[in-house]
C-alpha angles and dihedrals in degrees: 000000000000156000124307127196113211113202122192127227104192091178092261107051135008109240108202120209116226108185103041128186131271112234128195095217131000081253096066090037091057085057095051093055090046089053093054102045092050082041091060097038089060089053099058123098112258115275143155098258130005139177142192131172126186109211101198126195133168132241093288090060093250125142114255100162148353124203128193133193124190133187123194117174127191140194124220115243099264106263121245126280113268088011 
């Protein structure tokens, strides 16, 4: 099919990806995306609120997805004293 490039927007910087990956089809291309952005955000220290997104473009440097992951995490009011 072709070869992808996944860059990485961690919220702060974009990191390109310069190799990329060759896919036999744009399905297995969109798993592939959604593998690696669970994969990451696995990988990052805990925190309240986090967010990736894979902007994904082909080998003519056109967009052909873009993935995001976020991650929002609350914390129950304390419950009352003796209940």
């Amino acid at each position: 099919m072709g070869r992808y490039y996944f860059d990485l927007f961690d919220g702060e910087e974009i990191h390109r990806d310069s190799d990329g990956i060759e896919f036999e089809s744009v399905e297995a291309m969109r798993t592939s995306a959604f593998r690696t952005l669970l994969e990451i955000m696995g990988c990052q220290k805990p925190k309240d609120d986090a967010e990736l997104m894979l902007l994904v473009r082909d080998a003519f440097e056109l967009p052909a997805l873009t993935a995001k992951l976020s991650l929002l995490m609350s914390y129950p009011a304390e419950a009352p004293a003796g209940g």
